[in-house]
C-alpha positions in Angstrom: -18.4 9.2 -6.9 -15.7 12.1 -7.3 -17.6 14.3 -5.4 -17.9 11.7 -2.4 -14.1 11.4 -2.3 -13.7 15.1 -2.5 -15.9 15.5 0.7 -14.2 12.0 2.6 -10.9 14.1 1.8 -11.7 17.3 2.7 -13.2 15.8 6.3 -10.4 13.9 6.9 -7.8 17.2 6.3 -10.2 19.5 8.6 -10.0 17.0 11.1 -6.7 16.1 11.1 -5.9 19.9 11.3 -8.3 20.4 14.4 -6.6 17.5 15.8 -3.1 19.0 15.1 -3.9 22.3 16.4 -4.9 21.2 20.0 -2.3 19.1 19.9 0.5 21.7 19.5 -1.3 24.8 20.9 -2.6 22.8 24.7 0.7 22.0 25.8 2.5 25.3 24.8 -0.6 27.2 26.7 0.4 24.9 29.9 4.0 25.4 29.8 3.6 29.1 29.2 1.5 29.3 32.1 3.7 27.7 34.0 6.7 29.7 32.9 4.1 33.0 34.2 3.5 31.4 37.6 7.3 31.2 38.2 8.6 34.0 36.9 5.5 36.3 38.8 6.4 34.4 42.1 10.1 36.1 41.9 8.3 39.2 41.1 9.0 39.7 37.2 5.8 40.9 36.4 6.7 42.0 33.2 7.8 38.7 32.5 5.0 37.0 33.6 3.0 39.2 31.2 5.1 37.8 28.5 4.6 34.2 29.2 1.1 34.8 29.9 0.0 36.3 26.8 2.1 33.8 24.9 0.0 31.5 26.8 -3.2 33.3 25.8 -2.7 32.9 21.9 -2.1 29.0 22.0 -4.8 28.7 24.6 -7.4 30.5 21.9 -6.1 28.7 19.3 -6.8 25.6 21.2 -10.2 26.8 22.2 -11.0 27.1 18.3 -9.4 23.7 17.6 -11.9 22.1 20.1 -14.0 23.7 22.8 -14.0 23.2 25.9 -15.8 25.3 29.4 -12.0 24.9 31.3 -10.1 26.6 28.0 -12.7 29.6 28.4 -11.9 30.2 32.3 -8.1 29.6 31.7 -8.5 32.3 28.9 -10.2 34.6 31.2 -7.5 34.1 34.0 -4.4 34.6 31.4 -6.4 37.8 30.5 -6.5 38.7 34.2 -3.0 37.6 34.8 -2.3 39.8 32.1 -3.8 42.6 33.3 -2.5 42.6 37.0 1.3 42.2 35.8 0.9 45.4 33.6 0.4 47.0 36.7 3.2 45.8 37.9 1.1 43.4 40.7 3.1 39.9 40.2 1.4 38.5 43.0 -2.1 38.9 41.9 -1.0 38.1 38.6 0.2 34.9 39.6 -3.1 33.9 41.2 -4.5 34.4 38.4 -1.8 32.5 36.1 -2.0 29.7 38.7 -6.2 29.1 38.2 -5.5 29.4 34.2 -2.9 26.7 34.2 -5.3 24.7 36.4 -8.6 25.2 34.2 -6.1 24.8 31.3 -4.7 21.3 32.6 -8.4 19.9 33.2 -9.1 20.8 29.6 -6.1 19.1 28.0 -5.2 16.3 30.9 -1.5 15.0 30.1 -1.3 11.7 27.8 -0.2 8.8 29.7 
């Protein structure tokens, strides 16, 4: 019986910590992106790089909360995004920041 409520308890932590971290981490990723996409359309690559790797750590830590195929090809465009604005290219950057936050908000739709 103990070992029953062990495992109930131990379930009921994992998934409320899954839960938890998708909650937290899929918005920051979104606003993050966002804040790349408008800093890299006034040009501040470097900038954009910041936002844009800050957007990459909650977007992985979302993807190992729960994945999903749209958090993989925002990952890959933050890591593109990334890329371009440490070459100082804002504007590609930006593309690619702009088709992250897109894959990123068909992942985690807002709540209504």
């Amino acid at each position: 019986m103990k070992i029953k409520a062990v495992a109930l308890a131990s379930a009921l932590v994992l998934s409320t910590s899954v839960a938890f971290a998708e909650t937290v981490h899929a918005p920051q990723a979104v606003e993050h992106a966002k804040a790349a996409i408008t800093h890299g359309e006034a040009g501040h690559a470097p900038i954009l790089v910041e936002h844009a790797e800050t957007a990459l750590k909650h977007a992985e830590e979302s993807q190992k909360a729960e994945a999903n195929p749209h958090t993989v090809e925002g990952i890959t465009h933050l890591k593109a995004a990334i890329a371009e604005g440490k070459k100082g290219d804002a504007k590609t950057g930006t593309t690619h920041a702009k088709e992250a936050l897109k894959h990123l908000e068909l992942a985690y739709p807002p709540k209504k």
